[in-house]
N, C-alpha and C positions, 0 to 999 in steps of 0.2 A: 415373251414379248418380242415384239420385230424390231430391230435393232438397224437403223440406217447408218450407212459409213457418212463422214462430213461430204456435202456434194451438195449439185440441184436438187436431187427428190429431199434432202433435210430443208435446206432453201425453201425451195416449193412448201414443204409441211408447214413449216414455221409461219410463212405468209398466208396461208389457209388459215390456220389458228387465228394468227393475228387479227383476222376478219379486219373490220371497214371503221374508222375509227367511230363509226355509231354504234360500233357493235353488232352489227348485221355479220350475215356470212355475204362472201363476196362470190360474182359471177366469174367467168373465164375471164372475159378482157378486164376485170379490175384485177384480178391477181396478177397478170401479164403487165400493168401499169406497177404494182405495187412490190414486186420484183426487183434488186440490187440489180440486176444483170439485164441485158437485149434476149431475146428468144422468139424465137415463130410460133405460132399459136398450133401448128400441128406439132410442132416437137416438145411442148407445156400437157396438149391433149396426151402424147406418147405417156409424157410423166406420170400424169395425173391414172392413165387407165392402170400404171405399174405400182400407185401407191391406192388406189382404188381394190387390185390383187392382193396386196398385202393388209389390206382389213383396216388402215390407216386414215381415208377421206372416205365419201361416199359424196353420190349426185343427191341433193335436197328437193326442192319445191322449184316452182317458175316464180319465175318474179319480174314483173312490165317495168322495163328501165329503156329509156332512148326512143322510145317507139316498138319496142319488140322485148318477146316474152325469154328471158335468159332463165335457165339451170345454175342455181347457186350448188356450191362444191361447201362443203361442208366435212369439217374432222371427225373420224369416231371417237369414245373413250377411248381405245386404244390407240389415235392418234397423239391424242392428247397426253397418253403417258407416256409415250416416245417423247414427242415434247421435251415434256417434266424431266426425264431422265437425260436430256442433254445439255 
């Protein structure tokens, strides 16, 4: 199991998980909203392709929010027992 040090990409996983409080998975700019911390959306994208590598989120479905079709980010099981395990 991949094992993150405390930091952004655990941050970052944990607000993935957390999804939307309807239970959706959420898009880019909702996890950039839903974030403790400020960050640029290319340095969230960096995170995301580096926990995306480690088997952890994955890109999901489109989904028509605001006028335009967004990529929801989504946990794998193995996201999710990272998770569990901290």
């Amino acid at each position: 199991m991949t094992i993150l040090r405390a930091g952004k990409q655990t941050t970052i996983l944990n607000t993935i998980v957390k999804g939307n409080p309807d239970g959706t998975f959420q898009d880019l700019d909702q996890i950039l909203e839903a974030l403790p911390y400020d960050t640029t959306k290319s340095s969230i994208q960096f995170s995301l392709r580096a926990l995306i590598k480690k088997g952890l989120v994955e890109k999901g479905e489109l989904r028509f929010r605001d006028g335009q079709h967004r990529r929801v980010i989504k946990p794998t099981y193995r996201g999710y027992q990272t998770v569990r395990a901290t």
